[in-house]
N, C-alpha and C positions, 0 to 999 in steps of 0.2 A: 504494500500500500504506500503510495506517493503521494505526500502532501505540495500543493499547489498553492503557489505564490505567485499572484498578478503580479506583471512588471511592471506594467503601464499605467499602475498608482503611483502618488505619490505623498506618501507620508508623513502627514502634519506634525510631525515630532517635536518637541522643545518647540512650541509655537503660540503665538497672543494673536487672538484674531480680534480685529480693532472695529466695533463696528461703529455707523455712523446714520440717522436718520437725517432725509434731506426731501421736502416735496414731497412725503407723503411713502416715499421709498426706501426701503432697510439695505445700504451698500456696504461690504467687510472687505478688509483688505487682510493677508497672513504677513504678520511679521516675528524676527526674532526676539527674543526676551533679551531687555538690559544692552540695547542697542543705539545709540544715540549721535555717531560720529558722524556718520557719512549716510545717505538715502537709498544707496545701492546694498549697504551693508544690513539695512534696517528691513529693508524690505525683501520675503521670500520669494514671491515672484511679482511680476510687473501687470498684474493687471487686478483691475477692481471688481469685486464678486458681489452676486447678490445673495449668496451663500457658500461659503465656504468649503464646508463640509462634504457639501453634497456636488462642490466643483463646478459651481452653476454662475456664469460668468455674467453679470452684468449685464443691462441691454442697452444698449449704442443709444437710444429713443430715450431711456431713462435718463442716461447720464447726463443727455443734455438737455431735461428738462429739470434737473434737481442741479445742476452745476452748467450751466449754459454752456460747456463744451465736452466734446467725447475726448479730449485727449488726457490720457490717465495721470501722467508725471504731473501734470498742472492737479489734478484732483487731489492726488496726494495730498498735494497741501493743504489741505481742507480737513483731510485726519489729523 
C-alpha cells in the first residue's frame, strides 16, 4: 500500500493569512510570520485571494471595485 502525496499543493506552512474587508468583499493575502524588511520577503506568493485556503484567487471585477485597480503590488498596500 502507497500513500499519495499531491505535488501540485502547496502548503501553507509557518503562514498568517492577513485578511482585509473592502466594498462589501472578504480579500487575504498569505504571508510569512515576523516578517517586516522587504515586501518580496513578507509576502508568500504575489497574488490576492479571496480565500486562501481553499486557493480561490480573487476576481479581477472585484478588485477593482473595492481598490479601483486590478494591479496586486499596488493593493498590497492596502494590507
Amino acid at each position: 500500500m502507497s500513500i499519495f502525496t499531491p505535488t501540485n499543493q502547496i502548503r501553507l506552512t509557518n503562514v498568517a493569512v492577513v485578511r482585509m474587508k473592502r466594498a462589501w468583499k472578504r480579500f487575504e493575502i498569505a504571508c510569512y510570520k515576523n516578517k517586516v524588511v522587504d515586501l518580496d520577503e513578507v509576502l508568500q506568493t504575489h497574488s490576492v485571494f479571496g480565500n486562501v485556503s481553499k486557493g480561490q484567487v480573487a476576481k479581477k471585477e472585484d478588485l477593482i471595485t473595492a481598490f479601483g485597480t486590478d494591479d496586486q503590488t499596488e493593493i498590497f498596500t492596502y494590507f
